[in-house]
C-alpha positions as a Python dict, from the first residue, in 0.01 Angstrom:
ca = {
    (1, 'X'): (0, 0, 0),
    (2, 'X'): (250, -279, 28),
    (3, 'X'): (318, -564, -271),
    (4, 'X'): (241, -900, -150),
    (5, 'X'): (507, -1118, -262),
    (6, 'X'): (465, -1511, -400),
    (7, 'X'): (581, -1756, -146),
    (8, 'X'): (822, -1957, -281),
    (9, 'X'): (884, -2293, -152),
    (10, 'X'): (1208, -2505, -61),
    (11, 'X'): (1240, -2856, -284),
    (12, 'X'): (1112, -3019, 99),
    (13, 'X'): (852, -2817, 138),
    (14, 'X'): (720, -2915, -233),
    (15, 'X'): (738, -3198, -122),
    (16, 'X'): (550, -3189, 160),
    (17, 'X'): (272, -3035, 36),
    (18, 'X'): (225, -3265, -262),
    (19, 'X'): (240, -3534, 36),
    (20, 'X'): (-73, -3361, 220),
    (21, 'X'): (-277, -3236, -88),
    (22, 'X'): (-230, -3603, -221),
    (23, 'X'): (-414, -3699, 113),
    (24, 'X'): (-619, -3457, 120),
    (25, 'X'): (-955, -3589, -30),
    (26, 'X'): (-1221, -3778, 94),
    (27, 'X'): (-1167, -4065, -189),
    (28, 'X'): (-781, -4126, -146),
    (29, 'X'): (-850, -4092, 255),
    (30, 'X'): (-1114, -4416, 208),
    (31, 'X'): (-845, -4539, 5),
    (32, 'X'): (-555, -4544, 298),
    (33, 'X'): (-813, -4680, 513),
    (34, 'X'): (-888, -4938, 306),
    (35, 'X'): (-506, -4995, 267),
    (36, 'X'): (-495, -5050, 656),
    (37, 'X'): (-687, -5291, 673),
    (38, 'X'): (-619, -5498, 314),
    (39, 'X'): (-210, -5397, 335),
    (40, 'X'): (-206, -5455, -50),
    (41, 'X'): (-470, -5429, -284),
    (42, 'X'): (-524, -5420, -716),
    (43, 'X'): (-673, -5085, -856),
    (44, 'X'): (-1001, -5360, -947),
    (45, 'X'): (-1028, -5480, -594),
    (46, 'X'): (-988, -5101, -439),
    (47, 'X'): (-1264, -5042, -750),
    (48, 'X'): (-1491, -5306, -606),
    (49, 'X'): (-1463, -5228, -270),
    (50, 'X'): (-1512, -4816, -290),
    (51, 'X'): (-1768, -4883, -598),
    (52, 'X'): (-1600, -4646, -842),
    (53, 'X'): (-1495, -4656, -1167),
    (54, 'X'): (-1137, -4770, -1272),
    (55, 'X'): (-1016, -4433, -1434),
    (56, 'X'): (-1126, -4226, -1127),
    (57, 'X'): (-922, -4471, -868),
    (58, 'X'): (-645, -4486, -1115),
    (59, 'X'): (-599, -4133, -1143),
    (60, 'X'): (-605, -4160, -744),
    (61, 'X'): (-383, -4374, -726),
    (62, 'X'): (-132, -4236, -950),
    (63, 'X'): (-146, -3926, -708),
    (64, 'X'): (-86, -4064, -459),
    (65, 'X'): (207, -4315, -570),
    (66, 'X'): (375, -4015, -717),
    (67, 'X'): (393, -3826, -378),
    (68, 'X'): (503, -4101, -167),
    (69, 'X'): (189, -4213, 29),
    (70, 'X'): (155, -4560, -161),
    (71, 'X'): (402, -4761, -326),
    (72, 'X'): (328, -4988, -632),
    (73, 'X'): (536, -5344, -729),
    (74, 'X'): (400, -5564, -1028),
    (75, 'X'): (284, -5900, -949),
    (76, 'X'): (245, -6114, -1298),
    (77, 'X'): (6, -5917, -1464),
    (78, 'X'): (-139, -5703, -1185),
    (79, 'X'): (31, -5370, -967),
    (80, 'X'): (-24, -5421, -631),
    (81, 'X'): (-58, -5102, -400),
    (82, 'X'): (37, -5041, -25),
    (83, 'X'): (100, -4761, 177),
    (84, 'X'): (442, -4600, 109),
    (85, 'X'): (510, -4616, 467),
    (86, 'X'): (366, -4761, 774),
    (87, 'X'): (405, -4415, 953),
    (88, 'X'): (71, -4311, 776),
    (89, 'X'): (-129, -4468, 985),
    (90, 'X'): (46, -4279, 1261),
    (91, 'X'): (-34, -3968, 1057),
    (92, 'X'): (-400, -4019, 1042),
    (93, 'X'): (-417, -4087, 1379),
    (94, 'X'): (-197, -3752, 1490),
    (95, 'X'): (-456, -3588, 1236),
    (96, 'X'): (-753, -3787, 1373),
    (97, 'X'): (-710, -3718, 1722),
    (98, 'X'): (-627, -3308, 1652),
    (99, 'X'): (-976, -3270, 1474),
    (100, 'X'): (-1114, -3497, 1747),
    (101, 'X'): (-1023, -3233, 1999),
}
């Protein structure tokens, strides 16, 4: 019987796997898509508009901030969110058309 050995992964690879796995769930998805269409949006108004509570999104978004899908800048007293790139979209719809198929 042979030992399975742990995969160990490369600092890039970490990386992009936190990337995916922070996309990876149906609320952050509804979140990007929301995104698309809003560009920038406060954790309230992405609260409103997915009716859930203000912890849950802000764990969410915190997620997904740290692994590079959204960005953050503070406006007065608010944080504003938008997608960390505009290449997402392309992602979603490389990903969109593949389970399409």
């Amino acid at each position: 019987m042979t030992k399975k050995t742990k995969a160990t992964l490369t600092v890039p690879n970490k990386k992009l796997t936190a990337f995916l796995r922070a996309m990876a769930h149906p609320i952050r998805v509804n979140i990007i898509l929301l995104l698309l269409q809003n560009t920038k949006m406060t954790v309230s108004e992405i609260c409103e508009k997915l009716d859930l509570e203000q912890s849950l999104t802000s764990h969410h978004l915190a997620n997904m901030r740290n692994s590079g899908v959204l960005a953050s800048r503070r406006e007065g007293k608010n944080i504003q969110y938008m997608l960390g790139s505009p290449k997402i979209k392309e992602i979603l719809e490389i990903i969109e058309s593949l389970v399409g198929e």
